[in-house]
Structures are given as C-alpha cells and as structure tokens.
C-alpha positions, 0 to 999 in steps of 0.5 A: 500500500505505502508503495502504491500511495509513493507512487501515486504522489508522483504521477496524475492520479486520484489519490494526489488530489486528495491527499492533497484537498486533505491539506487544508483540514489539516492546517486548520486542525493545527490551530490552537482554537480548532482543537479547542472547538473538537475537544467538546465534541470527541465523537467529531473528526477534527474540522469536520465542521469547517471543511469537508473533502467530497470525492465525486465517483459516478461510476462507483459500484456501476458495471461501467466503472472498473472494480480495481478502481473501486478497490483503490477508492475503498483503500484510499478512504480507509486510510484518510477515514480519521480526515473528513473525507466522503464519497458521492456516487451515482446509483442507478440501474447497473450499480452492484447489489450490495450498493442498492441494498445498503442505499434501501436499508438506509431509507428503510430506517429513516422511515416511509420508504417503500422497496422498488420505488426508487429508479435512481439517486445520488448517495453521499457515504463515508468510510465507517472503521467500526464496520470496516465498510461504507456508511451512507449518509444522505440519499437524494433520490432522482427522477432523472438521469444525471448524464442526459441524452443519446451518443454523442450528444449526452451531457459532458460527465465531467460536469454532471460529476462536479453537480452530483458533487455540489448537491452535496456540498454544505460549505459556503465556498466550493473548491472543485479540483480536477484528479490531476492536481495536488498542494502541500500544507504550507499551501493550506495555511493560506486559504483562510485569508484567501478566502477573505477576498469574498468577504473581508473581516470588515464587510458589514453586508454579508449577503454580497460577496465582493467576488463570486469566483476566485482564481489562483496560479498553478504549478505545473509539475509535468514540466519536468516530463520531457520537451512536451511536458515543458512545452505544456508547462511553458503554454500553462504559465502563459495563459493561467499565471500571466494572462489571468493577472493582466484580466483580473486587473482590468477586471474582465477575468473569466473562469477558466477551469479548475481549482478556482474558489466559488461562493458556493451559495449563489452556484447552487441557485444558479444552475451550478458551476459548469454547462453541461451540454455537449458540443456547444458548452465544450469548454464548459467552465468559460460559460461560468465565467459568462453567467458571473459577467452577465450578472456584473458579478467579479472573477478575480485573480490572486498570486499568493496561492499556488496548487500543483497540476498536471499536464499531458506529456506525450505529443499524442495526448498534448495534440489531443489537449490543443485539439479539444481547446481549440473546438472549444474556442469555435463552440464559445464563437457560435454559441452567441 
C-alpha cells in the first residue's frame, strides 16, 4: 500500500488530489482554537465542521466503472477515514447489489420508504472503521438521469460529476479540483485569508460577496516530463499565471477551469458551476465565467496561492489537449 500511495504522489492520479484537498483540514486542525472547538465534541473528526473533502465517483459500484478502481477508492478512504473525507456516487440501474441494498436499508430506517420505488439517486457515504465498510449518509433520490441524452450528444460527465458533487456540498465556498492536481500544507495555511477576498473581516453586508469566483496560479509539475511536458508547462504559465493577472486587473477575468474558489451559495441557485451540454458548452467552465459577467458579478485573480497540476506529456495526448481547446474556442464563437 505505502508503495502504491509513493507512487501515486508522483504521477496524475486520484489519490494526489486528495491527499492533497486533505491539506487544508489539516492546517486548520493545527490551530490552537480548532482543537479547542473538537475537544467538546470527541465523537467529531477534527474540522469536520469547517471543511469537508467530497470525492465525486459516478461510476462507483456501476458495471461501467472498473472494480480495481473501486478497490483503490475503498483503500484510499480507509486510510484518510480519521480526515473528513466522503464519497458521492451515482446509483442507478447497473450499480452492484450490495450498493442498492445498503442505499434501501438506509431509507428503510429513516422511515416511509417503500422497496422498488426508487429508479435512481445520488448517495453521499463515508468510510465507517467500526464496520470496516461504507456508511451512507444522505440519499437524494432522482427522477432523472444525471448524464442526459443519446451518443454523442449526452451531457459532458465531467460536469454532471462536479453537480452530483455540489448537491452535496454544505460549505459556503466550493473548491472543485480536477484528479490531476495536488498542494502541500504550507499551501493550506493560506486559504483562510484567501478566502477573505469574498468577504473581508470588515464587510458589514454579508449577503454580497465582493467576488463570486476566485482564481489562483498553478504549478505545473509535468514540466519536468520531457520537451512536451515543458512545452505544456511553458503554454500553462502563459495563459493561467500571466494572462489571468493582466484580466483580473482590468477586471474582465473569466473562469477558466479548475481549482478556482466559488461562493458556493449563489452556484447552487444558479444552475451550478459548469454547462453541461455537449458540443456547444465544450469548454464548459468559460460559460461560468459568462453567467458571473452577465450578472456584473467579479472573477478575480490572486498570486499568493499556488496548487500543483498536471499536464499531458506525450505529443499524442498534448495534440489531443490543443485539439479539444481549440473546438472549444469555435463552440464559445457560435454559441452567441
């Protein structure tokens, strides 16, 4: 295992980024007035109430997932079960036995749940070291399907995934992190006066925000992975550090994509945080940056916060990368 999460670290992959979101609860817990805030509560993970990690795992327990992939999500949240760590996962007609067993017995308890009656829902559990298994929390049944549509025109499931996510999600703030990121600690002692920006200390109107999304620079640690990965890295400073300064300070900065900080609240009432359509909303977090501009909403962008991201290595994979930006540059043209 400790070989596995060594390897892990060194590479794009799921356990980088949560180890990594882990950071911040981990700072927080180190603060004198945190631990004596869960020295009343023992029952608690420390700073469970003040941030909470949601791992988005649609295909979870579905046969068109993959069941090592479930095993290492299992491990991973066993090993991190002392942090505040949950799963969100898609439950529909395909999803294994044991997870709609688990899901029913759960309705069952709480109360005026009928067995059959629910065709799907999206189901928020964490990992229980009593049982040695997963526990549900909340279950939000559906009527619809959370991916939309036919073939090449189905709803993009990367977006469907951060809005099964955000159902979920009870923080005023949302960080949405793609599985090719990760930050270290030193990184996590900065975000609360990161998120100062939204709300500064001296702001006596509380319901409006001084921005809606915030941005932040990116590492990128593939850079060392070759001429390709340079070329990656080099493209990535150009657009996501430099440009995005120069946007911020004329304020015409849009939302770019992940791991932007956004007023969790207001992304809720409005459609969440990215379109989903296929084709046209190709690009789909630039249509978020769209909704915050039209409604005369601010996206900022902020140098003192750095998180590590991943970038295509290869010539095939980094042609495909520029392929698909440069489809969503022509989506964004036509879709006005």
């Amino acid at each position: 295992v400790e070989i596995r999460l060594w390897t892990a670290m060194r590479m794009q992959s799921v356990a980088k980024t949560v180890i990594g979101a882990l950071q911040y609860g981990r700072a927080l817990a180190s603060l004198p007035k945190i631990k004596q805030w869960y020295a009343q509560f023992p029952e608690k993970r420390v700073a469970e109430d003040h941030v909470e990690v949601i791992l988005a795992h649609q295909t979870y327990g579905h046969v068109e997932g993959s069941e090592k992939n479930d095993e290492a999500v299992q491990l991973l949240l066993e090993k991190y079960a002392d942090d505040a760590v949950y799963l969100v996962f898609d439950l529909k007609r395909g999803s294994s036995q044991e997870l709609w067993r688990m899901v029913e017995d759960f309705l069952t308890e709480k109360g005026g749940f009928s067995s059959g009656v629910m065709e799907q829902a999206s189901v928020k559990c964490k990992w229980d070291k009593a049982i040695r298994g997963l526990r549900v929390l909340e279950v939000l049944p559906r009527r619809f399907q959370l991916r939309l549509g036919q073939g090449d025109y189905k709803t993009q499931g990367k977006a469907c995934n951060q809005l099964n996510g955000l159902r979920f999600a009870t923080g005023h703030y949302v960080q949405a992190l793609d599985c090719n990121m990760g930050t270290f600690i030193g990184e996590g002692f900065k975000v609360p006066y990161v998120l100062r920006m939204f709300m500064p200390l001296d702001k006596e109107d509380r319901t409006a925000p001084k921005c809606r999304y915030l941005g932040f620079r990116e590492y990128i640690y593939t850079g060392r992975e070759g001429t390709v990965g340079q070329c990656h890295a080099a493209a990535e400073w150009t657009f996501g550090t430099i440009n995005q300064r120069f946007l911020s300070g004329m304020g015409t900065r849009m939302h770019y994509g992940h791991p932007d900080f956004l007023d969790g609240f207001w992304a809720r009432n409005r459609g969440g945080m990215s379109k989903s359509s296929p084709v046209v909303n190709l690009s789909e977090d630039i249509f978020a940056g769209y909704n915050v501009r039209m409604r005369e909403e601010g996206s900022p962008h902020i140098d003192f916060l750095e998180f590590e991201k991943g970038r295509e290595a290869t010539f095939n994979a980094a042609s495909n990368f520029f392929s698909k930006i440069s489809g969503g540059s022509i989506s964004v043209i036509r879709s006005r």
